[in-house]
Each structure stands twice: as C-alpha cells, then as structure tokens.
MARTOR-551464 format. One record per residue (C-alpha): residue number from 1; x, y, z; residue in three letters. Coordinates in Angstrom, 2 decimals, always signed. Each point is the difference from the previous one (the first is absolute). Layout:
// residues N
<NUM; <X; Y; Z>; 'ALA'>
...
//
This chain:
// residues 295
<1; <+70.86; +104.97; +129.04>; 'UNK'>
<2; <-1.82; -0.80; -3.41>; 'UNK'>
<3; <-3.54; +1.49; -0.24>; 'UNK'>
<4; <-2.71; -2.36; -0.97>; 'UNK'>
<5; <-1.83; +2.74; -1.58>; 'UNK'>
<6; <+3.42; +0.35; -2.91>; 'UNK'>
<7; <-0.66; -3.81; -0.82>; 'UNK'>
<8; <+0.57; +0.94; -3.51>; 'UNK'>
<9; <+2.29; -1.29; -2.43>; 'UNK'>
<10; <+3.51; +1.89; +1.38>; 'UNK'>
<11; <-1.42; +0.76; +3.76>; 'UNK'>
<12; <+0.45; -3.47; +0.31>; 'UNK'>
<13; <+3.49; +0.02; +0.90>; 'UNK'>
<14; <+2.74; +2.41; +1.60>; 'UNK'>
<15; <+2.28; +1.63; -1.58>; 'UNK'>
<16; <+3.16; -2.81; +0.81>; 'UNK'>
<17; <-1.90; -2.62; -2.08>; 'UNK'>
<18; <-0.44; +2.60; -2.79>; 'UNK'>
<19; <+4.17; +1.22; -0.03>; 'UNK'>
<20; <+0.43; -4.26; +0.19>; 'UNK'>
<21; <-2.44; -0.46; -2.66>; 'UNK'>
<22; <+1.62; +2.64; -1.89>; 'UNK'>
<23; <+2.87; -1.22; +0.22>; 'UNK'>
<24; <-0.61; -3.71; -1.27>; 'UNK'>
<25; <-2.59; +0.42; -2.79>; 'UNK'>
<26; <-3.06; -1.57; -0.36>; 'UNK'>
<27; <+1.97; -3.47; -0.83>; 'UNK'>
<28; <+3.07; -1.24; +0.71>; 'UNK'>
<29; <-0.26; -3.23; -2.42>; 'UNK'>
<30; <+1.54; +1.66; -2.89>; 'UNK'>
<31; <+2.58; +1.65; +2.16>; 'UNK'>
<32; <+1.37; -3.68; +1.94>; 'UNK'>
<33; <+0.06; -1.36; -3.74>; 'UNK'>
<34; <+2.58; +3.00; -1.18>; 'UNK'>
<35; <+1.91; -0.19; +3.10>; 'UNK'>
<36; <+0.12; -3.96; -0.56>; 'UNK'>
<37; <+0.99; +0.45; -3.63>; 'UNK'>
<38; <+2.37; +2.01; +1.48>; 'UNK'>
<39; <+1.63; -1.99; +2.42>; 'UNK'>
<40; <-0.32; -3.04; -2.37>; 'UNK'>
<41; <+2.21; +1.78; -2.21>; 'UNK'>
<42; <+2.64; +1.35; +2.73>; 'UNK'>
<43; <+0.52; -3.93; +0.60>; 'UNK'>
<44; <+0.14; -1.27; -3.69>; 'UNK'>
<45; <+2.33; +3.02; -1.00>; 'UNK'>
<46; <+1.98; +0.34; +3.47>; 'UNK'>
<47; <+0.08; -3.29; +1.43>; 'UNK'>
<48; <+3.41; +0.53; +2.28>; 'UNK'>
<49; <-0.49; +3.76; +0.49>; 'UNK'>
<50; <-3.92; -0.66; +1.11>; 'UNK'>
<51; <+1.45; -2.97; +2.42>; 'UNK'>
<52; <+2.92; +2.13; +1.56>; 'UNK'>
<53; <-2.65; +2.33; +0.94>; 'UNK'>
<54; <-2.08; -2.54; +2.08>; 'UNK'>
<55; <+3.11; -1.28; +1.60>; 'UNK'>
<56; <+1.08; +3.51; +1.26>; 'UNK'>
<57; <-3.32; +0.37; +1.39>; 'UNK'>
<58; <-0.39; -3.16; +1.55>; 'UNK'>
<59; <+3.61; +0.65; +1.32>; 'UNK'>
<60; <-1.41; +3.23; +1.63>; 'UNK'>
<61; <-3.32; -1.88; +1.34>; 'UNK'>
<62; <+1.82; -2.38; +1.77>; 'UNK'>
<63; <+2.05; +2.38; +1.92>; 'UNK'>
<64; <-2.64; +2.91; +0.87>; 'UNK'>
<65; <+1.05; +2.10; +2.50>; 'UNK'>
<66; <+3.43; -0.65; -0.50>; 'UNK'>
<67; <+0.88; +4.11; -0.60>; 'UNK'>
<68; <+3.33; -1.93; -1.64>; 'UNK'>
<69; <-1.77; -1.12; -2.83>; 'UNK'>
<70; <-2.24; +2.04; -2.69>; 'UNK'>
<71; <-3.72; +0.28; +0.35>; 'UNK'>
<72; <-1.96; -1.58; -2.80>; 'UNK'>
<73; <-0.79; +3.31; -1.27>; 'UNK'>
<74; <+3.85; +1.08; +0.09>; 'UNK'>
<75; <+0.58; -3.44; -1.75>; 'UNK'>
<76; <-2.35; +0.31; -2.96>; 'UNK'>
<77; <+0.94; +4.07; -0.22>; 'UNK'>
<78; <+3.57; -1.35; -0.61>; 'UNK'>
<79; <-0.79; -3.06; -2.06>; 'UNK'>
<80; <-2.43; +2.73; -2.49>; 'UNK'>
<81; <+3.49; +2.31; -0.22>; 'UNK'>
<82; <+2.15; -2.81; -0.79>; 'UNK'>
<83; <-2.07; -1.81; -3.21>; 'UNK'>
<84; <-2.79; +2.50; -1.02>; 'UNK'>
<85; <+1.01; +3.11; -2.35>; 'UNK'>
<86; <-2.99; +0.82; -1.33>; 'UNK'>
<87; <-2.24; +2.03; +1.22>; 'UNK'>
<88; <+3.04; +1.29; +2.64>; 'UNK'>
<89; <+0.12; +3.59; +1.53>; 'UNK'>
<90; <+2.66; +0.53; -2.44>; 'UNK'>
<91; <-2.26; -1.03; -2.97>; 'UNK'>
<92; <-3.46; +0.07; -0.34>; 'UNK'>
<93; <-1.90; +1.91; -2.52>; 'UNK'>
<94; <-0.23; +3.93; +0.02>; 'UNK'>
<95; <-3.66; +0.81; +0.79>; 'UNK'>
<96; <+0.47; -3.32; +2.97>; 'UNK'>
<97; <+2.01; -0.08; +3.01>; 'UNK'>
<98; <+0.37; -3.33; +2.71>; 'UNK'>
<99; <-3.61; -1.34; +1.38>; 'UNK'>
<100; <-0.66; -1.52; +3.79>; 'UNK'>
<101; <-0.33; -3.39; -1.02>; 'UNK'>
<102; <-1.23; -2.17; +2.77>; 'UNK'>
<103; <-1.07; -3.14; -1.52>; 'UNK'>
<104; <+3.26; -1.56; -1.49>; 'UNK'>
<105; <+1.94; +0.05; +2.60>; 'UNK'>
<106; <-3.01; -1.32; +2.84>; 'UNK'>
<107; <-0.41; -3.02; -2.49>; 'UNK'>
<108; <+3.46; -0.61; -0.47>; 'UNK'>
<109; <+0.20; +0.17; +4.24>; 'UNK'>
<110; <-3.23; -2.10; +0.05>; 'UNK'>
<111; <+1.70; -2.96; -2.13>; 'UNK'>
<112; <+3.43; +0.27; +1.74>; 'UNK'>
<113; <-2.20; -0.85; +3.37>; 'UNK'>
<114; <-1.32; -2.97; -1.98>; 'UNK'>
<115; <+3.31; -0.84; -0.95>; 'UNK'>
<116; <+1.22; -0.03; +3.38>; 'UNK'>
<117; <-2.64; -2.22; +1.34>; 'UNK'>
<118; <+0.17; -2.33; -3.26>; 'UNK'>
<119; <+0.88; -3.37; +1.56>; 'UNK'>
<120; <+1.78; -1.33; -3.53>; 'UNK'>
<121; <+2.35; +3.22; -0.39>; 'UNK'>
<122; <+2.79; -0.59; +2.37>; 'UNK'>
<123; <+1.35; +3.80; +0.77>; 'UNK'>
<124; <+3.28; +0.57; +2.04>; 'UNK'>
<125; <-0.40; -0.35; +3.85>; 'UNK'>
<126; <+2.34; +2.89; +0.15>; 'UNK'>
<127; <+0.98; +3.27; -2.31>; 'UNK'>
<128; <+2.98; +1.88; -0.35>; 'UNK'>
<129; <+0.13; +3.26; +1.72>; 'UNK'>
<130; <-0.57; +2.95; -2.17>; 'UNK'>
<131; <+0.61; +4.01; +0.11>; 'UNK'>
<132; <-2.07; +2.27; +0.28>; 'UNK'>
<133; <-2.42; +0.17; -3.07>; 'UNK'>
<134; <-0.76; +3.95; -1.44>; 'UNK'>
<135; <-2.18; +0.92; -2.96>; 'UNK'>
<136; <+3.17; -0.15; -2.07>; 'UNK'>
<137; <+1.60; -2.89; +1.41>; 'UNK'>
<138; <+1.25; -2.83; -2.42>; 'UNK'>
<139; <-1.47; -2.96; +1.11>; 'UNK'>
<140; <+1.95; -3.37; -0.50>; 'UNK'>
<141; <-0.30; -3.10; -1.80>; 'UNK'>
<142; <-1.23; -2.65; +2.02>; 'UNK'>
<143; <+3.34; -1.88; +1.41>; 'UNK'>
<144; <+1.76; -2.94; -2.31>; 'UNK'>
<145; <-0.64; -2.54; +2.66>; 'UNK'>
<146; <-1.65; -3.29; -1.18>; 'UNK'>
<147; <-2.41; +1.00; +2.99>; 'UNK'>
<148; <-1.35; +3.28; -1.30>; 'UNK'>
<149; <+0.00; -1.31; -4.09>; 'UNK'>
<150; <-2.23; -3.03; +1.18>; 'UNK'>
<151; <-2.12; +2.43; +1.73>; 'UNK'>
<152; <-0.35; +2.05; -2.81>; 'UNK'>
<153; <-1.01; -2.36; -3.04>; 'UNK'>
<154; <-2.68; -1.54; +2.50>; 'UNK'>
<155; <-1.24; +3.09; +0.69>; 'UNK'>
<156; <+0.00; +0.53; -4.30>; 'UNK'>
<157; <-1.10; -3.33; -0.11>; 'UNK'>
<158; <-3.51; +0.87; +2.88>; 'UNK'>
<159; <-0.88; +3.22; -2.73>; 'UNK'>
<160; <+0.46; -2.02; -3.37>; 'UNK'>
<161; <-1.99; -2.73; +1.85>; 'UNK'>
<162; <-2.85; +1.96; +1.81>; 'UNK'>
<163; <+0.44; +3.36; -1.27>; 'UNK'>
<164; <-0.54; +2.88; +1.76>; 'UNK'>
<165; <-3.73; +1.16; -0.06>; 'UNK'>
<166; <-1.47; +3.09; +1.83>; 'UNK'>
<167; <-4.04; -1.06; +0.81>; 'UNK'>
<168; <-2.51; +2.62; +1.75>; 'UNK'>
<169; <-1.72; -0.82; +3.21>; 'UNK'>
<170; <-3.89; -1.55; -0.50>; 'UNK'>
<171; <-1.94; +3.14; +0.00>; 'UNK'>
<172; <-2.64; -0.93; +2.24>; 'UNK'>
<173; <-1.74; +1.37; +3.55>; 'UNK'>
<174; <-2.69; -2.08; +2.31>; 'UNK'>
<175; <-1.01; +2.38; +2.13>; 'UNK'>
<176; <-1.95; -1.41; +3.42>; 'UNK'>
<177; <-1.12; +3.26; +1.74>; 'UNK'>
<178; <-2.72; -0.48; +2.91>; 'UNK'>
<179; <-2.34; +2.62; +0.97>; 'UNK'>
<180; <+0.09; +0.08; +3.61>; 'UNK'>
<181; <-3.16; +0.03; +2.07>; 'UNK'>
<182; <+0.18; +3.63; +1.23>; 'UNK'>
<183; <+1.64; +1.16; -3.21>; 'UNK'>
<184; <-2.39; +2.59; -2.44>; 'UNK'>
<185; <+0.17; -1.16; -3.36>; 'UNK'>
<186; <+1.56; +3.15; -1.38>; 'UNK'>
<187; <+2.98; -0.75; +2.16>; 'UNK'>
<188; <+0.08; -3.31; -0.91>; 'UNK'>
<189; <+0.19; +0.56; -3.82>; 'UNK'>
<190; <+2.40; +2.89; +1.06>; 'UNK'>
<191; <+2.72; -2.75; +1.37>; 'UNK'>
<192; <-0.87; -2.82; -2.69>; 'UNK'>
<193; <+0.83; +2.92; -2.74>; 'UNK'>
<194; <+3.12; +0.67; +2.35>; 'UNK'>
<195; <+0.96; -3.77; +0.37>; 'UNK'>
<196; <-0.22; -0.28; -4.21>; 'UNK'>
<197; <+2.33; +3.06; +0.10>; 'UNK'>
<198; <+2.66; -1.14; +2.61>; 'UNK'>
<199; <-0.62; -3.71; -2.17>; 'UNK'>
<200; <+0.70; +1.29; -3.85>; 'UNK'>
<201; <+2.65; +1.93; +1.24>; 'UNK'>
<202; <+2.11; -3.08; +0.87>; 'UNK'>
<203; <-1.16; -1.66; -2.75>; 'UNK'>
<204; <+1.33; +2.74; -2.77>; 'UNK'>
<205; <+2.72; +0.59; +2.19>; 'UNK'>
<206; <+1.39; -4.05; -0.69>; 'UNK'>
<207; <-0.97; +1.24; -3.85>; 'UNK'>
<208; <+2.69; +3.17; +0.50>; 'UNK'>
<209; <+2.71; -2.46; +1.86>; 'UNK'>
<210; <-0.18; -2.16; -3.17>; 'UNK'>
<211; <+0.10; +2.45; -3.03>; 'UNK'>
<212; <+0.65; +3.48; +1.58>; 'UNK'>
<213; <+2.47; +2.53; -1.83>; 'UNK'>
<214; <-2.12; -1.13; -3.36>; 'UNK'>
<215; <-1.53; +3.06; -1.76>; 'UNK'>
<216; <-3.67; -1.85; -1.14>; 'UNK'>
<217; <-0.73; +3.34; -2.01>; 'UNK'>
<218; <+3.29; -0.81; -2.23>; 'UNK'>
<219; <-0.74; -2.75; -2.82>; 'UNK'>
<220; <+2.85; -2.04; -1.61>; 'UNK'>
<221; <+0.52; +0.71; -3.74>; 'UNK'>
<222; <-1.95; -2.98; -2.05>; 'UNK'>
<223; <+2.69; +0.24; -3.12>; 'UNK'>
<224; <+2.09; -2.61; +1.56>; 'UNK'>
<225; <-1.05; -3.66; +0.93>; 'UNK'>
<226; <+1.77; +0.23; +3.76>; 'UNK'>
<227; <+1.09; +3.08; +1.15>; 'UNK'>
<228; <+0.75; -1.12; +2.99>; 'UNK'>
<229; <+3.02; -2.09; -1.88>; 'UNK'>
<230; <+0.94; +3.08; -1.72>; 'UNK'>
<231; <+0.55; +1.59; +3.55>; 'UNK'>
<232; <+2.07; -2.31; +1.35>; 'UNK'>
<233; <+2.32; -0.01; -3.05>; 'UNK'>
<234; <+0.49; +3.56; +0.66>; 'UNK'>
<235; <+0.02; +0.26; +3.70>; 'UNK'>
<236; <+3.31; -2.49; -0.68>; 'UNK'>
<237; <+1.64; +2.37; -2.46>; 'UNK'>
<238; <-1.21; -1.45; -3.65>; 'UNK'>
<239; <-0.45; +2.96; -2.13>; 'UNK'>
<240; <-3.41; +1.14; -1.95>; 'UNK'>
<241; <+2.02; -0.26; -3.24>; 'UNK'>
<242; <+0.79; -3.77; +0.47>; 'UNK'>
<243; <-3.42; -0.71; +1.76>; 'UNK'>
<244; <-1.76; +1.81; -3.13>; 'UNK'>
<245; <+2.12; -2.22; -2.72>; 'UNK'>
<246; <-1.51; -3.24; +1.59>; 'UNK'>
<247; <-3.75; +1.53; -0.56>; 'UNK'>
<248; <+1.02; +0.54; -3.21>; 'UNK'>
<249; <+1.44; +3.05; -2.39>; 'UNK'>
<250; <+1.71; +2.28; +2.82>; 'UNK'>
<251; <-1.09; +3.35; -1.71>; 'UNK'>
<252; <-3.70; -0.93; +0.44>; 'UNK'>
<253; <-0.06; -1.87; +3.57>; 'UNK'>
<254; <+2.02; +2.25; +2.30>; 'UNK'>
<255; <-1.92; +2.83; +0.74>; 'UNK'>
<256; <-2.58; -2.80; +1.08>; 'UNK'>
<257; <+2.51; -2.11; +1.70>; 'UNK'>
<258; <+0.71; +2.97; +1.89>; 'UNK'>
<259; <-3.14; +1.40; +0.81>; 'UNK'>
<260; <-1.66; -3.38; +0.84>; 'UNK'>
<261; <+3.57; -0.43; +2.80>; 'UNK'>
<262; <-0.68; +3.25; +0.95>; 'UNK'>
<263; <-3.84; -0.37; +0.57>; 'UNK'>
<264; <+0.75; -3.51; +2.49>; 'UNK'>
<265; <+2.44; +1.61; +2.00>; 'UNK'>
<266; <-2.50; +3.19; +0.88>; 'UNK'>
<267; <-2.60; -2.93; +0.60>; 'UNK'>
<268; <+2.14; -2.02; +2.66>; 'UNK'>
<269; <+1.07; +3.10; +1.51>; 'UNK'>
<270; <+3.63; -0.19; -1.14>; 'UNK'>
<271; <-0.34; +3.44; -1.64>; 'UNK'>
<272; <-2.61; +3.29; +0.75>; 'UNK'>
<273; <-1.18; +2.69; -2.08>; 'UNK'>
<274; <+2.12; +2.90; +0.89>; 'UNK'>
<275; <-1.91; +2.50; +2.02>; 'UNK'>
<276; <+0.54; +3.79; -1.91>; 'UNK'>
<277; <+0.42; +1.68; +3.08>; 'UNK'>
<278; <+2.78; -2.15; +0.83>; 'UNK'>
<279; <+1.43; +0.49; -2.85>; 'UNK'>
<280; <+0.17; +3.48; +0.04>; 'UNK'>
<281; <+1.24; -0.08; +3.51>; 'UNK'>
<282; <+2.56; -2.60; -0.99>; 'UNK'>
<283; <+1.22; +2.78; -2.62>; 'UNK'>
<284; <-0.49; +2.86; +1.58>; 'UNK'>
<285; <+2.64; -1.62; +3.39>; 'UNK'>
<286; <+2.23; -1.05; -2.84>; 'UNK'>
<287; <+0.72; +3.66; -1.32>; 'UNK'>
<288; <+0.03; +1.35; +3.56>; 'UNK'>
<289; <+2.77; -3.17; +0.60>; 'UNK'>
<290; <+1.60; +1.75; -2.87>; 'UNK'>
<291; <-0.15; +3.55; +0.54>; 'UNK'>
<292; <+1.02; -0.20; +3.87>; 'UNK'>
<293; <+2.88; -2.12; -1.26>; 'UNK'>
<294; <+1.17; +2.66; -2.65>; 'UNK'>
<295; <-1.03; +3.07; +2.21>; 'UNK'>
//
C-alpha cells in the first residue's frame, strides 16, 4: 500500500509503473513516427516480401491451435531467416550481438489479424499443410495458384492503399473513487492513490504492447534524411558501399551510412550493445571448447 505521507513527486507510484515508464520514455510520438517511417519503407522497398509475410501469418491465424501448422511467432522467425541478412546472428557488428525485438513482429501479427477480418481481401478458405517450422527452417513461397497470387497483390494492394501505421493508446485516466461512509480519509486517499496505480499501469502497459523492444535512450543518427529507409535497404542485403554512392561520394558517406543503419537497428531492438561480461564469457567457453578438444 502507497503511503499518503510519500505523496511526493516519485512516492506517487510503485515501482511496476516506474520499470514501464522506464521502459517507454517520456513520449512515444517520436518513436510511432520512426517505426512508421520504418514500416513505410519495408512496403515501398519490399512490396512482395512485406505481403508474403502477412499472408503466412494470416495463414497461421486462421488455423490456431492446429499444432500442424506454425505459430505466428514460428512463422515470422522463419519468414526473418529467409529475406533479412542484415543484422543476422551470423553478421552484425563486433561490439553488437542480436536484440529481443518485440514490436515488429506484434505489429506485423496485429495487421495480419486485420487482414484476416478485411471484408475486400478474399484469403483462401483452406491452406496447404505444412512441416514442421524450426528456427532454421526455409520457409516457402506462397503457392503458384491463381488463388494464393490474388490473395497476395490485394493484400499489397490494402498496405500501398492504407499503409500500415502503429498509433499509441489516448493517454488518459477518469478516476471515480467514493469515500465510503465509514471509511477514514487516510484510507480513502490510500485506495484512490492505489486505484491511480493499478489504472497507469494498464495504461503504460498498452504504451509497451505498441512500441516495446525500442531502446528510447538510443537516438537515430541525424546525417541522413530517413534512416529508417537506410535500414531496410540493409536488412534486405544492399551494401553500405552502394547505399553510400546514392548519398553521394562513397569515401565520405559510408562511415555515416553505416553508423546511422547501425544506430536504427539498436533503437528498434534489432541489435544490443554487447554486455562485456558476456563477452568475456563468450571467449573464455570458446578456448575451453578448444583446449578440451585438443587435450
């Protein structure tokens, strides 16, 4: 229970609304514009690939619970092995390693729902069957039937159209909390303070569902006009090099090319800053691997 007597600045709330808070920032409007830059660009660069994506998970909404077919997290795990090669766990910058991204694939699960309840995209009333879907496994084209293809450009069609927009909750609370007759006022303002609590907490907790797994301490690089665009070109295998030349002289732009692809990917979670000490004890089980295999 929250103490009247701490009603100062902090004391306010607990300690979950300060992680959540924490976690968030103090505003998420510049973050839902970089994400939507973001996911503008995966559509205008990645039309087919950004489509196949939403059909596989709408494939896998339709059929939950059937263990035969992959879960949507399965499904976008697979579809992110298949087209994205940068950053991978095979390559991704030294001092980096892989981040626990949440918000990419939720959103891309959030608009395959909206895809299967979209009255003007016709999807197949029934799906192949499918193996079993690992970390590693290839995951298929969508099938050359004139089914599945008509599917597929509506569903391009729906994000040219409408786009694909990520929009935080309306941060507000009306709180109605009635003293009751019998009720000393210290207790009372005890539960209203606990009430707020209970009431921010699922308020900042629709905030984290929307944009959590983005660093807000990590800024994006202002050297380029959209890094966001730059991302995308690289998560899809462009090289700095080639993405420098169209800044202009390479020499000069790919340092900042790279630093500024770099920068959004630690932001949206895609990559982390490599912890030392698991570093060191990434090294130090390597030579053991080494020496126990020599010995």
């Amino acid at each position: 229970m929250i103490n009247p007597r701490n009603w100062s600045g902090g004391h306010l709330v607990s300690n979950r609304v300060k992680i959540i808070y924490a976690s968030v920032g103090e505003s998420g409007e510049e973050i839902t514009e970089s994400c939507n830059r973001f996911l503008q660009s995966l559509v205008g660069h990645q039309p087919d690939k950004t489509a196949d994506l939403i059909y596989k998970l709408s494939e896998s909404i339709q059929k939950e619970g059937d263990e035969s077919v992959p879960s949507t997290e399965e499904t976008f795990r697979a579809w992110w092995n298949r087209y994205i090669q940068w950053p991978t766990y095979r390559n991704h910058p030294e001092d980096c390693v892989l981040g626990l991204n949440h918000w990419f694939p939720k959103t891309a699960v959030s608009l395959a729902r909206n895809v299967v309840l979209e009255n003007s995209i016709a999807l197949p009333g029934s799906w192949n069957d499918h193996p079993e879907m690992g970390d590693n496994h290839e995951m298929e084209f969508v099938d050359e039937t004139e089914e599945s293809y008509k599917s597929m450009n509506l569903i391009r069609d729906f994000l040219e159209a409408k786009g694909w927009q990520l929009a935080l909750p309306l941060e507000k609370i009306t709180l109605e909390v009635t003293r009751a007759p019998a009720e000393l006022r210290r207790d009372f303002l005890s539960r209203s303070v606990s009430v707020l609590d209970e009431e921010l907490q699922q308020l900042l907790g629709q905030v984290e569902m929307t944009i959590g797994g983005i660093a807000p301490e990590v800024e994006n690089l202002e050297e380029l006009s959209n890094a966001e665009e730059f991302l995308v070109r690289r998560m899809f295998g462009e090289k700095v090099n080639a993405m420098a030349m169209d800044v202009g002289v390479e020499g000069k732009f790919k340092q900042q090319v790279d630093e500024t692809t770099r920068g959004a990917a630690l932001r949206f979670g895609f990559l982390r800053k490599r912890n030392i000490m698991d570093y060191m004890k990434e090294r130090v089980d390597k030579f053991l691997e080494r020496s126990l295999g020599n010995s």
